[in-house]
C-alpha positions in Angstrom: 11.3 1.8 -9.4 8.3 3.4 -7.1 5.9 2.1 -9.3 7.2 -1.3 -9.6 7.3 -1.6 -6.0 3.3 -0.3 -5.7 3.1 -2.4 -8.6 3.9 -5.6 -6.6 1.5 -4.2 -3.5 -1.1 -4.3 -6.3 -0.9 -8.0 -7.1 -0.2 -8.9 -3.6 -3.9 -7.4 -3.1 -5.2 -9.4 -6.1 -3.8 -12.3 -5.4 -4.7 -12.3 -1.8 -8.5 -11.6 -3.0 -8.7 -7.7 -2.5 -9.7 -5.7 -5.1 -9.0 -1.4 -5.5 -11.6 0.3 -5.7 -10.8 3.0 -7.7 -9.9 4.3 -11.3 -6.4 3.2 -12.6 -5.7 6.5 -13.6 -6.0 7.7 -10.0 -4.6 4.5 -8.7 -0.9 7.1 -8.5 -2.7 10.2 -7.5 -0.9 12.4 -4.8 -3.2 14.5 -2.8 -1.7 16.2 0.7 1.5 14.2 0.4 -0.2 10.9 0.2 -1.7 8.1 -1.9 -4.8 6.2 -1.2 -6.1 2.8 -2.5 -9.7 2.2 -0.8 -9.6 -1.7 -1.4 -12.6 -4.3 -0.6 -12.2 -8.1 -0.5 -14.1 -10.7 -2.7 -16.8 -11.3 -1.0 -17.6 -7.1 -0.5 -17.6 -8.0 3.1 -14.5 -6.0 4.2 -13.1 -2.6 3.4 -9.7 -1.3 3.7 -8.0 1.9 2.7 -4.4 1.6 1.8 -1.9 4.7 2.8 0.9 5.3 0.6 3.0 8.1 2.5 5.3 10.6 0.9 7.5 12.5 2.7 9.9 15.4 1.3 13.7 15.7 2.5 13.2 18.9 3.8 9.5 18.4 5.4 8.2 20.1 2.2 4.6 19.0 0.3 5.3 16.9 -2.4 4.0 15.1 -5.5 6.8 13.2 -6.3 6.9 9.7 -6.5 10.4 9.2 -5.5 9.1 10.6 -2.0 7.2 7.5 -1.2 8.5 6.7 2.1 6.1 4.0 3.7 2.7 2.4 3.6 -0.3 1.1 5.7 -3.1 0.1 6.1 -5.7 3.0 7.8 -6.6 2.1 11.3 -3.7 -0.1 12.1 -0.3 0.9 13.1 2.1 -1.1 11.0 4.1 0.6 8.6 5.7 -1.1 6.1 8.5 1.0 4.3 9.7 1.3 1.0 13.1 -0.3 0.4 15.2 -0.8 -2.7 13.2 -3.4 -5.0 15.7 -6.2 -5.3 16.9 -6.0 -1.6 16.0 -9.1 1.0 14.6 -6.2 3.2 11.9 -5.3 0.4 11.1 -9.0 0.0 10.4 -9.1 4.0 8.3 -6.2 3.7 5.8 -7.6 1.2 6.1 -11.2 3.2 5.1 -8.7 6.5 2.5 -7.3 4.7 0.7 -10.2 3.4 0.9 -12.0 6.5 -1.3 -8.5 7.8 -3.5 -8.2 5.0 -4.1 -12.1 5.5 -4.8 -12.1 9.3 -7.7 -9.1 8.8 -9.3 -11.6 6.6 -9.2 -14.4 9.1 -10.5 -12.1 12.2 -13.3 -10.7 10.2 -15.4 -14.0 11.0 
């Protein structure tokens, strides 16, 4: 269910006008316990790394998908965390993080 859930982050993004900026065969790369999307909106004017965090039971490094514990956006201090995919808590986390992804748009005037 991981990947569904970063799945839906991805067309949020699209749909919202970002685009990642990397390979889709690194778009689920783990490196130092985390994942990272650089993403850049349509008009190339903005850039924005996305933070996918994993984070290990037992504090341990880890590559494993099922780890994925939360995600944000570098430089801001939100963190939206993973919740099961069909839960109304999952659906407010995507509405949260639209609304955020949205307002950096509109303050980049």
């Amino acid at each position: 269910m991981t990947l569904a859930r970063m799945s839906q982050i991805k067309c949020l993004l699209e749909d919202a006008g970002w685009s990642i900026i990397i390979n889709n065969k690194d778009l689920y790369k783990v490196f130092d316990d985390q994942i990272i999307w650089p993403i850049r909106y349509v008009n190339g004017e903005k850039n924005l790394t996305i933070v996918f965090q994993l984070v290990e039971d037992f504090g341990n490094r880890t590559e494993s998908l099922a780890d994925l514990f939360f995600f944000k956006i570098d430089g801001h201090e939100e963190e939206f965390v993973f919740r099961k995919i069909k839960s109304d808590q999952w659906q407010e986390t995507l509405s949260q993080f639209d609304k955020k992804i949205s307002s950096i748009v509109a303050n980049s005037d």
